[in-house]
Backbone and ligand atoms as CSV (ligand in chain L), in Angstrom:
chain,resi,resn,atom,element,x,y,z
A,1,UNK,N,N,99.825,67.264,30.358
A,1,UNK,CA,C,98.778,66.447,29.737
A,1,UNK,C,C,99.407,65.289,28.956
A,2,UNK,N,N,98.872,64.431,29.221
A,2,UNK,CA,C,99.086,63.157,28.087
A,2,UNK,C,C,97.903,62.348,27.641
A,3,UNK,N,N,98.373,62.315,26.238
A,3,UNK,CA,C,97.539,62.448,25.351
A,3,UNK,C,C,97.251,60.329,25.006
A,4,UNK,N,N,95.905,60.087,25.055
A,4,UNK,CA,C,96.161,58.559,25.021
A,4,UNK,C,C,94.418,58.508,23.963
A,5,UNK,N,N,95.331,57.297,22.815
A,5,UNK,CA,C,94.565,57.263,21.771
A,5,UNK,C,C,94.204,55.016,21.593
A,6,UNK,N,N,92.916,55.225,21.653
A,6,UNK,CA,C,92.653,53.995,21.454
A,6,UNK,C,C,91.894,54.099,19.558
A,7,UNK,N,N,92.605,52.545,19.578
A,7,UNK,CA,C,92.236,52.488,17.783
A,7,UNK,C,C,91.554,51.034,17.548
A,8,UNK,N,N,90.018,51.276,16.997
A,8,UNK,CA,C,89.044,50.037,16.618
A,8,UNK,C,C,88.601,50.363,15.123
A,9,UNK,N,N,88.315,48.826,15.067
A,9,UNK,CA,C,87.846,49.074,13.489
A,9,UNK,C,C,86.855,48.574,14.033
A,10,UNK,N,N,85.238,48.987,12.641
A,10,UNK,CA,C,84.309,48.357,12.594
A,10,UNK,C,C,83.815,48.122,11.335
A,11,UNK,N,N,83.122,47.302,10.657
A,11,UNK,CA,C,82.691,47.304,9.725
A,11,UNK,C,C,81.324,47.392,9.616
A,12,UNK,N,N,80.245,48.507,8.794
A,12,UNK,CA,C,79.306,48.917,8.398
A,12,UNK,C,C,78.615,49.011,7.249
A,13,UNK,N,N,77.358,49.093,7.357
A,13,UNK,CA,C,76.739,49.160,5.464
A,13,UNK,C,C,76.081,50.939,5.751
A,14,UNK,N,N,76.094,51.169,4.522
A,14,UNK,CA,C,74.681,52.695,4.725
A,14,UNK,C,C,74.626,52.771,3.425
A,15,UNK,N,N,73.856,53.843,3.306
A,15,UNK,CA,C,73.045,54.581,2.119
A,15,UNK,C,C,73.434,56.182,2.461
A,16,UNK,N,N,73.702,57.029,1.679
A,16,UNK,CA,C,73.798,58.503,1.690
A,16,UNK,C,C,72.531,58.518,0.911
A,17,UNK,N,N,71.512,59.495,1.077
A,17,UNK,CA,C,69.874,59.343,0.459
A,17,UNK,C,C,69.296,60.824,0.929
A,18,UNK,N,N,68.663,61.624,0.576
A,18,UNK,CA,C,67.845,62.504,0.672
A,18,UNK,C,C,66.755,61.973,0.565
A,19,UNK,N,N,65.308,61.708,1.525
A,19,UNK,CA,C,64.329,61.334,0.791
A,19,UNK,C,C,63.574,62.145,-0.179
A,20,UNK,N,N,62.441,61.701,-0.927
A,20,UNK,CA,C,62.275,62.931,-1.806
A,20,UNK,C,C,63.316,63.326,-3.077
A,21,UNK,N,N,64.426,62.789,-3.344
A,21,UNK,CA,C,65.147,62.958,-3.982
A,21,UNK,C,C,65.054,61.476,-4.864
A,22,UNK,N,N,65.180,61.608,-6.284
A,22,UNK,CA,C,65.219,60.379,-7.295
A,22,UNK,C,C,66.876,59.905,-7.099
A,23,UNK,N,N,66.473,58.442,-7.174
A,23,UNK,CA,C,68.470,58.110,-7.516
A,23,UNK,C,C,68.796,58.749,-8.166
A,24,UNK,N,N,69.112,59.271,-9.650
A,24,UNK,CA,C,69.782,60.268,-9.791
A,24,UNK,C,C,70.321,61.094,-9.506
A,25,UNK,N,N,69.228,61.943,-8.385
A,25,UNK,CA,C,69.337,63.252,-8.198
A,25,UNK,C,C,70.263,62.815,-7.197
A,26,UNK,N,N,70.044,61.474,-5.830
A,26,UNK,CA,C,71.138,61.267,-5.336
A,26,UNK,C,C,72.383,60.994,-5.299
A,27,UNK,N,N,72.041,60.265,-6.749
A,27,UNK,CA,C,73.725,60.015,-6.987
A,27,UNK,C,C,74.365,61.228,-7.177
A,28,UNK,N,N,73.423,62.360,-8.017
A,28,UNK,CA,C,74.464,63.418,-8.215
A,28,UNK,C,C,74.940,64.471,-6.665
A,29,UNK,N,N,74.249,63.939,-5.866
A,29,UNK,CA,C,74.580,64.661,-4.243
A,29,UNK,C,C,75.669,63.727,-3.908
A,30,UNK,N,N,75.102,62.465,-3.291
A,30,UNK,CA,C,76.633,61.550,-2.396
A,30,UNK,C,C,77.211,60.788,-3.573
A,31,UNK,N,N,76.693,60.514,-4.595
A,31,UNK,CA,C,77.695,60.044,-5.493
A,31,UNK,C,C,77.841,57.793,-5.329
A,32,UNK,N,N,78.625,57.260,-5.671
A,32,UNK,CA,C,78.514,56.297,-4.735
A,32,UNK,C,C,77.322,55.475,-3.945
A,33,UNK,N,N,78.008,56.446,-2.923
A,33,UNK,CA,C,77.588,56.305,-1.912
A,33,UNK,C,C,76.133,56.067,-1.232
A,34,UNK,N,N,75.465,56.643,-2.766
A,34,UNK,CA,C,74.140,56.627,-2.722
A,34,UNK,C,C,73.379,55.689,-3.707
A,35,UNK,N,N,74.194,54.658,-3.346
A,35,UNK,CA,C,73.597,53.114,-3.778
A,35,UNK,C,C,72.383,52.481,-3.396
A,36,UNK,N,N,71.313,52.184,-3.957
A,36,UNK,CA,C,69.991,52.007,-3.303
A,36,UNK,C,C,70.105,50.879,-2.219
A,37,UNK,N,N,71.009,49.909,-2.938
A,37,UNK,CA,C,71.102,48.475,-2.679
A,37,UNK,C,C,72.466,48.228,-1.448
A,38,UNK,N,N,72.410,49.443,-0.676
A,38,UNK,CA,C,73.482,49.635,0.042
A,38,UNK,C,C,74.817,49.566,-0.306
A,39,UNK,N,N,75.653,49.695,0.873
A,39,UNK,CA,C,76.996,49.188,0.213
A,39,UNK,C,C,78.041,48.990,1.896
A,40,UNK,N,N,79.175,48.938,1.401
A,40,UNK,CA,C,80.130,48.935,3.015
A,40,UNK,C,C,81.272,49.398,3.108
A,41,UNK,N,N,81.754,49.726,4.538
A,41,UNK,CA,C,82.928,50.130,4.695
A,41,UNK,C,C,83.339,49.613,5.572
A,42,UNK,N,N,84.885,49.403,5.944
A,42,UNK,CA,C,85.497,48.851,7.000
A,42,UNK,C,C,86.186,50.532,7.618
A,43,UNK,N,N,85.609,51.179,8.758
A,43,UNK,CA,C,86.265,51.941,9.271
A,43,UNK,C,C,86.887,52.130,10.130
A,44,UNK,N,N,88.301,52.605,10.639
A,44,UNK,CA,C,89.072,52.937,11.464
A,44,UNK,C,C,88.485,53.765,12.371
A,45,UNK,N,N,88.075,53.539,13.826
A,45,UNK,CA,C,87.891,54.553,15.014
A,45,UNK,C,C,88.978,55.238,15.906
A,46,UNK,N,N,89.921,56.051,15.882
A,46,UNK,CA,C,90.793,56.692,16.513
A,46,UNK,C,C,89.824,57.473,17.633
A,47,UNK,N,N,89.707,56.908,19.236
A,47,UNK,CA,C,89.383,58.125,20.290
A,47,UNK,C,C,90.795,58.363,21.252
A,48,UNK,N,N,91.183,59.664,21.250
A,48,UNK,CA,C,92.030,60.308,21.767
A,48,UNK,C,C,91.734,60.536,23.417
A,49,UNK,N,N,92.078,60.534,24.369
A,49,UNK,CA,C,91.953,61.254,25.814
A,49,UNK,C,C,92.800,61.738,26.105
A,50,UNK,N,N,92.850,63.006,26.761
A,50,UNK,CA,C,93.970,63.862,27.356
A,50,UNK,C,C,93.219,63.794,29.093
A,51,UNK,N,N,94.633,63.518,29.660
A,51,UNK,CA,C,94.954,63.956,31.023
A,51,UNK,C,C,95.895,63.969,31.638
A,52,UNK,N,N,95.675,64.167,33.076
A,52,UNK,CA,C,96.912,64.310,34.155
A,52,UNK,C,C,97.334,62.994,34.537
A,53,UNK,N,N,98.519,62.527,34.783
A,53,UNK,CA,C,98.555,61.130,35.655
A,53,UNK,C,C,98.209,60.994,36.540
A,54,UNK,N,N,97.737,60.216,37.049
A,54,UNK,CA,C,97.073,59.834,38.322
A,54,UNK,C,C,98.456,58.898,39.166
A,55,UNK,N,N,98.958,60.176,40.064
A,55,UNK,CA,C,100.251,59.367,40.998
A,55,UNK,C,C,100.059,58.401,41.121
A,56,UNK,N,N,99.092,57.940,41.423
A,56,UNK,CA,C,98.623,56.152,42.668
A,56,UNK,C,C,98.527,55.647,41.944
A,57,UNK,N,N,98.186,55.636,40.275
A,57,UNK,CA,C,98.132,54.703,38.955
A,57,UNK,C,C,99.643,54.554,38.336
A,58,UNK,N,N,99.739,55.547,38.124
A,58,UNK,CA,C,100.717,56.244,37.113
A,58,UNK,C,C,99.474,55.945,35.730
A,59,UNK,N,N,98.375,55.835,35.640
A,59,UNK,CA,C,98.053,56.180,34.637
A,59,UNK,C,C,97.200,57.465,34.446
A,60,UNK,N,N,96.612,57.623,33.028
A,60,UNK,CA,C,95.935,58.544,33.127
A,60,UNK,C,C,94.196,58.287,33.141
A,61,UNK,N,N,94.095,57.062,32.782
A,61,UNK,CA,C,93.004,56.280,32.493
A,61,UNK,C,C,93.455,54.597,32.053
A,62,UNK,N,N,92.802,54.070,32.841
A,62,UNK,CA,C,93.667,52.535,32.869
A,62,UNK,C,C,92.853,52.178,31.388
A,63,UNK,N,N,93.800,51.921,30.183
A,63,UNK,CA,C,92.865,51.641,28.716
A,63,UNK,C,C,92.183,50.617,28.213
A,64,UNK,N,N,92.198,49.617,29.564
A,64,UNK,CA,C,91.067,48.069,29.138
A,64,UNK,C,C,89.829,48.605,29.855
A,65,UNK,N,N,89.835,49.772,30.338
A,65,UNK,CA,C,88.280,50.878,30.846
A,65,UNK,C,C,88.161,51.214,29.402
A,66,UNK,N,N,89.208,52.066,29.159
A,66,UNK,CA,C,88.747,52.539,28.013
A,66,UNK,C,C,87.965,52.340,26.505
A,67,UNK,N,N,88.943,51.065,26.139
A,67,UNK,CA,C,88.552,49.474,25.349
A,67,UNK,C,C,87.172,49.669,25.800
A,68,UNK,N,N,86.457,48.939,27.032
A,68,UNK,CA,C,85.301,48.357,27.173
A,68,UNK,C,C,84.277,49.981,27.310
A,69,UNK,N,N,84.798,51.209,27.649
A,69,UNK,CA,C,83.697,51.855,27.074
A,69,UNK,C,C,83.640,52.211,25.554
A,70,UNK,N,N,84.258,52.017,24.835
A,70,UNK,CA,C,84.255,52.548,23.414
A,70,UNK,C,C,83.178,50.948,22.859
A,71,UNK,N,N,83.918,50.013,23.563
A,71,UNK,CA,C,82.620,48.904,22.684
A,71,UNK,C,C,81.085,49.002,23.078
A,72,UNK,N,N,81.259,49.294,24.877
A,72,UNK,CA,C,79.759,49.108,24.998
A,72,UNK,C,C,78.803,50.255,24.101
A,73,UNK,N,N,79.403,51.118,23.971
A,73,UNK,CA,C,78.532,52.519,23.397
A,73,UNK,C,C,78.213,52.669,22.397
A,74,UNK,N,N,79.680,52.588,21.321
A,74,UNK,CA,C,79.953,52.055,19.844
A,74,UNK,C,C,80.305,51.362,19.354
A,75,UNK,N,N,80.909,50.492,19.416
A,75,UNK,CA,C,81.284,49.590,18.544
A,75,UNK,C,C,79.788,48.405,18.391
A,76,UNK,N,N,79.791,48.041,19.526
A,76,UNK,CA,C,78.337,47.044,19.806
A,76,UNK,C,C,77.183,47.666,19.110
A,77,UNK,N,N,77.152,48.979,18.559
A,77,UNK,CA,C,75.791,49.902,18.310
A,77,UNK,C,C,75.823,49.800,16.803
A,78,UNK,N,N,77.690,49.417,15.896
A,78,UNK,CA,C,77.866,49.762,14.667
A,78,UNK,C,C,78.194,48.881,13.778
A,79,UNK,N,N,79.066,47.971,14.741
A,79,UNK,CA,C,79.789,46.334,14.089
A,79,UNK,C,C,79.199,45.661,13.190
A,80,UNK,N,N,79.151,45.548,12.103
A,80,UNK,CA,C,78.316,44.802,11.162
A,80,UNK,C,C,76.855,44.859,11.406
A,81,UNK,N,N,76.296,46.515,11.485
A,81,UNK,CA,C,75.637,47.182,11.155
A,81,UNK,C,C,74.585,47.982,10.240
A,82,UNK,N,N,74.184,48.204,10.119
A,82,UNK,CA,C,73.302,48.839,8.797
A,82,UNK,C,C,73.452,49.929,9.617
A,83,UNK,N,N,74.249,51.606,9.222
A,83,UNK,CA,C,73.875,52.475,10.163
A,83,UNK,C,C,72.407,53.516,9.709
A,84,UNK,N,N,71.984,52.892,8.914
A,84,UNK,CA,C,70.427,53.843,8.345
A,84,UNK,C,C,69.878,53.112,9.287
A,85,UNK,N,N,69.622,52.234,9.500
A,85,UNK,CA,C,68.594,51.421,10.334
A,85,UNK,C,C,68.588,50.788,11.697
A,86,UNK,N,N,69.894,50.333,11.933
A,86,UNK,CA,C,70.284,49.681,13.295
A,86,UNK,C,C,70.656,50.360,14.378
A,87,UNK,N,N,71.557,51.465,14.209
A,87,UNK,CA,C,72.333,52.207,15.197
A,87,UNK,C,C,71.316,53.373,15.720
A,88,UNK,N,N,70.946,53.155,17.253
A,88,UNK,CA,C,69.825,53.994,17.287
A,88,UNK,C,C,70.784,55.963,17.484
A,89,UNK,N,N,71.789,55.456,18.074
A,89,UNK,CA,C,72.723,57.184,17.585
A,89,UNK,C,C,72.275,57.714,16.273
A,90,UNK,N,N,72.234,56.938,15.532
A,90,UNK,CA,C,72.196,57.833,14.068
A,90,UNK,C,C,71.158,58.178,13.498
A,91,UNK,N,N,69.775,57.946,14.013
A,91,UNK,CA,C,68.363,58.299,13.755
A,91,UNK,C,C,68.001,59.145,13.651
A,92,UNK,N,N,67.782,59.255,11.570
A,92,UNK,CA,C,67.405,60.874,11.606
A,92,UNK,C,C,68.099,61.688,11.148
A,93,UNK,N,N,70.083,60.977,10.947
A,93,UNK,CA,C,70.619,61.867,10.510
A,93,UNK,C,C,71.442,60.755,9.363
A,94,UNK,N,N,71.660,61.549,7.904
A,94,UNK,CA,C,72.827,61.498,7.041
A,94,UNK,C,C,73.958,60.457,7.226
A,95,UNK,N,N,73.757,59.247,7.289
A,95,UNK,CA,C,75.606,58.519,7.821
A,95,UNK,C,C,76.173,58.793,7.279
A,96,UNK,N,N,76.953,59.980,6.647
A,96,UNK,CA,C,78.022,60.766,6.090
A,96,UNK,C,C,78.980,60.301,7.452
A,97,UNK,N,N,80.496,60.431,6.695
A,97,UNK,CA,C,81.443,60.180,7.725
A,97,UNK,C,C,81.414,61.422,9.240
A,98,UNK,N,N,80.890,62.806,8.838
A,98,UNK,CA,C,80.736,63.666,9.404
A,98,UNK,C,C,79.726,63.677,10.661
A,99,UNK,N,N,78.592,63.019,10.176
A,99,UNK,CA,C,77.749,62.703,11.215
A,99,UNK,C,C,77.756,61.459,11.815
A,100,UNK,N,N,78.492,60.836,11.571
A,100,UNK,CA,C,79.198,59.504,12.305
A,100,UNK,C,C,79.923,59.957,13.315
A,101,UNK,N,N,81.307,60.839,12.971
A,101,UNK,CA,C,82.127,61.008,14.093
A,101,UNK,C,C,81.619,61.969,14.894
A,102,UNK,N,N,80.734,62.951,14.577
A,102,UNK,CA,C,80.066,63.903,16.026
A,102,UNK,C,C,79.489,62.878,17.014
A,103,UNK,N,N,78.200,61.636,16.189
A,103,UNK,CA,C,77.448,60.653,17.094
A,103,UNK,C,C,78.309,60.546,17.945
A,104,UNK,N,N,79.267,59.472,17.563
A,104,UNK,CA,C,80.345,58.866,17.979
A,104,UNK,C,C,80.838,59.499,19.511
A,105,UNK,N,N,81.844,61.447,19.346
A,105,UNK,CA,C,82.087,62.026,20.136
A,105,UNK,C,C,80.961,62.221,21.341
A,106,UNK,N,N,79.251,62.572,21.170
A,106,UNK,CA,C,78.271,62.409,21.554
A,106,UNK,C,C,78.078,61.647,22.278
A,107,UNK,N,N,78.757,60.358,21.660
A,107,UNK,CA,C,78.196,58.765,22.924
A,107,UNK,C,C,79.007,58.930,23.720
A,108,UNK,N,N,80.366,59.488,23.707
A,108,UNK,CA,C,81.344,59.405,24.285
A,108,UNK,C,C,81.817,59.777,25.499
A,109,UNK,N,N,81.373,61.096,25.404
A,109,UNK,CA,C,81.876,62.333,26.180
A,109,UNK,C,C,81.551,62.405,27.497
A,110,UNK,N,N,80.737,62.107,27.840
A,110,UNK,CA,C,80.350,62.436,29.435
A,110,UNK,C,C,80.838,60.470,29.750
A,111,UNK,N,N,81.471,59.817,29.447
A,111,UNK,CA,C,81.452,58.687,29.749
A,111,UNK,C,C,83.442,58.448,29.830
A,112,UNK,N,N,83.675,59.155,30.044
A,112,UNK,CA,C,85.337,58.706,30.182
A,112,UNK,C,C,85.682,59.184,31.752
A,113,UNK,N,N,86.286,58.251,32.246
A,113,UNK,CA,C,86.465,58.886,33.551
A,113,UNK,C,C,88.527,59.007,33.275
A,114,UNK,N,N,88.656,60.298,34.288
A,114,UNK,CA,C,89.498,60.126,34.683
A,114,UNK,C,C,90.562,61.032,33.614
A,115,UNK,N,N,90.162,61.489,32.342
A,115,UNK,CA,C,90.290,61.944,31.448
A,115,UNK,C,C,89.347,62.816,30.798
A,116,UNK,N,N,89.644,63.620,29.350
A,116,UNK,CA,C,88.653,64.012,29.058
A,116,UNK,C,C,88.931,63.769,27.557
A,117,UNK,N,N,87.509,63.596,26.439
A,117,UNK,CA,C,87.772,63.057,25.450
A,117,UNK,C,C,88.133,64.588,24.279
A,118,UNK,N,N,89.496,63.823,23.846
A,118,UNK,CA,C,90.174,64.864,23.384
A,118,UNK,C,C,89.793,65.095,21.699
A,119,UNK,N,N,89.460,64.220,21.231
A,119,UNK,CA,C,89.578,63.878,20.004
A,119,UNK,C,C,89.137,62.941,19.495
A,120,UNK,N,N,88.247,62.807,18.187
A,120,UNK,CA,C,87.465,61.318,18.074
A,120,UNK,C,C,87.388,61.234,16.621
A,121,UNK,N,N,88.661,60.552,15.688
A,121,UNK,CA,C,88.667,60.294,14.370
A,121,UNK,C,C,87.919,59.149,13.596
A,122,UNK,N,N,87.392,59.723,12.816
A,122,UNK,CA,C,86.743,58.448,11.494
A,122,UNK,C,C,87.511,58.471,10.207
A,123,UNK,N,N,88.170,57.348,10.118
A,123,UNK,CA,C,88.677,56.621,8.754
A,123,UNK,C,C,87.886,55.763,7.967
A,124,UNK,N,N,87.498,56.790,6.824
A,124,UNK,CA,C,85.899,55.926,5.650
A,124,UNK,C,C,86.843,54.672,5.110
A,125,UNK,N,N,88.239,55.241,4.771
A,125,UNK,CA,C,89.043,54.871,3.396
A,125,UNK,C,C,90.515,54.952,4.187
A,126,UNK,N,N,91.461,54.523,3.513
A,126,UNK,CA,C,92.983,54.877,3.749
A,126,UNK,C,C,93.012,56.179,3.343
A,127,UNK,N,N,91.753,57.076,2.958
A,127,UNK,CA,C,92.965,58.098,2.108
A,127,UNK,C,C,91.975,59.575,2.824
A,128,UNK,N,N,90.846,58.975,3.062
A,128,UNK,CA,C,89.832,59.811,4.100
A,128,UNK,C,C,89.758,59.817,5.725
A,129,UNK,N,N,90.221,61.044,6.171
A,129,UNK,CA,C,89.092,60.722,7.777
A,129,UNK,C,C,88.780,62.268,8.028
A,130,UNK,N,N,88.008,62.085,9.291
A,130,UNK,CA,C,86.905,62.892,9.732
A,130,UNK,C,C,87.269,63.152,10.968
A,131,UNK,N,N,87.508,64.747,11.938
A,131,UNK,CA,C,87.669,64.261,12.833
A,131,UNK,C,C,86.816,65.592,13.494
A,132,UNK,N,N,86.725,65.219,14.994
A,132,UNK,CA,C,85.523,65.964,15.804
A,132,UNK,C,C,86.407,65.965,17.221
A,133,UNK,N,N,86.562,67.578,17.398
A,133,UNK,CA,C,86.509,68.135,18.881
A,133,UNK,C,C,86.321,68.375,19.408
A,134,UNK,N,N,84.345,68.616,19.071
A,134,UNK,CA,C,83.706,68.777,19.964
A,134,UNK,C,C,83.099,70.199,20.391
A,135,UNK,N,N,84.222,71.262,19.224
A,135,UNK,CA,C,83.776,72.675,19.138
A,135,UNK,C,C,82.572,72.616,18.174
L,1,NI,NI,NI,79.715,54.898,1.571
């Protein structure tokens, strides 16, 4: 197996919010994060693929495929974004970094040829990430 990792940034706004819940009460849940007046992040996308080489390539997945499926799905869905409101993946759920990177793995998965998606990291921060395998 070889293991092949493509890396995008995007930049996003959200809200962490319970409805039904007073700012307060939210701030004391997401903290931050649960700014009425929104706020943003610039995040790091790490997607991983594992496979076999393909003799007649020598690759395992040619990665300007790869590139152009990670934008058409996500990046185009998140890029200077509102993800409470714009990104129809996320409807309904929490944009916690957690439910970002499952979406994310979600858009993903049945859409890689030639490989299979091994791994799909979210970087909120330099000092945070999130990652999803899909178990
Ligand atoms: Ni935030």
């Amino acid at each position: 197996m070889v293991y092949i990792t493509r890396r995008e940034t995007f930049a996003a706004a959200h809200r962490l919010y319970k409805d039904g819940l007073s700012d307060k009460e939210n701030f004391e849940m997401f903290g931050k994060c649960s700014n009425p007046n929104w706020h943003g992040h610039n995040y790091t996308l790490e997607v991983v693929v594992a496979g076999e080489i393909n003799p007649t390539t020598g690759f395992v997945l040619d990665i300007k495929h790869l590139k152009k499926i990670i934008h058409q799905n996500v990046i185009s869905k998140v890029d200077h974004k509102n993800l409470n409101i714009d990104t129809d993946f996320m409807r309904g759920l929490i944009p916690t970094s957690e439910n970002i990177v499952v979406s994310i793995w979600k858009q993903l998965v049945d859409k890689i040829p030639g490989g299979k998606l091994f791994s799909v990291k979210l970087y909120e921060t330099e000092n945070n990430y999130f990652e999803y395998r899909g178990e």
